[in-house]
N, C-alpha and C positions, 0 to 999 in steps of 0.2 A: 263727755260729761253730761249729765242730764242734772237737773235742778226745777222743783217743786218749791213754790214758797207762795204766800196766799197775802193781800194786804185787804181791809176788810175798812172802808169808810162807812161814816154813819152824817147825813145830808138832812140837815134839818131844813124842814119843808121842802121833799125833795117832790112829794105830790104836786105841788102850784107850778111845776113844769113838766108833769105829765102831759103828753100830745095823746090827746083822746084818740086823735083818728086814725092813728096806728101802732096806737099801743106802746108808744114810745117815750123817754125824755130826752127834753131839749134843752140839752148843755150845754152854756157858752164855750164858747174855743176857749178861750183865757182860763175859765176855770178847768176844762180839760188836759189843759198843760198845767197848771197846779196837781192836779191828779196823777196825771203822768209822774211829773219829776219826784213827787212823793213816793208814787208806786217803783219807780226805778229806783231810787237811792234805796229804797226799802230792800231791794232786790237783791243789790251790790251790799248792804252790810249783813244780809241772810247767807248768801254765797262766802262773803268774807268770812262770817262765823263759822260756817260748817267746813270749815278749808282749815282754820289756821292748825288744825293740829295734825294735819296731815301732809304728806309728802309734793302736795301740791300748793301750801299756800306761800304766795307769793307769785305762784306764776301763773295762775286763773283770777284776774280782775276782771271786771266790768268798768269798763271807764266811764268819765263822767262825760254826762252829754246834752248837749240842748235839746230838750224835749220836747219840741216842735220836729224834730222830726221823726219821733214816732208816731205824731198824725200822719193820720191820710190824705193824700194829695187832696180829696177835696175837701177838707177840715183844714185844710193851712192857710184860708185867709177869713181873716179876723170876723167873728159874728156877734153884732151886737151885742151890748148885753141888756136884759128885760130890767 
């Protein structure tokens, strides 16, 4: 089974944590697992919808899960936040 689905956040003032010197942002852990467990649940009711009317729904879920641990080993301990 393959699955495409897209969540699309919008970060007000997400510039005042741009990291100039690599081009990067610098997202607290805590709000990255906000992000996560939204982008997951998003995930599981996009999957849920495209299933229910077919021969598979009900037996393709995505379970619910603590989303600390789709960080990366080294994003799983807590970073301040600014």
């Amino acid at each position: 089974m393959a699955h495409t689905g897209r969540t699309v956040f919008f970060i007000k003032d997400l510039n005042k944590l741009l990291n100039s010197e690599d081009n990067s942002y610098d997202l607290p852990n805590n709000f990255l697992l906000q992000l996560l467990g939204i982008s997951f649940s998003h995930s599981r009711a996009l999957l849920a919808t495209e299933l229910q009317s077919t021969a598979y729904a009900d037996k393709f879920i995505l379970p619910v899960v603590n989303p600390g641990i789709l960080l990366p080993k080294n994003l799983q301990q807590p970073k301040a936040e600014k």
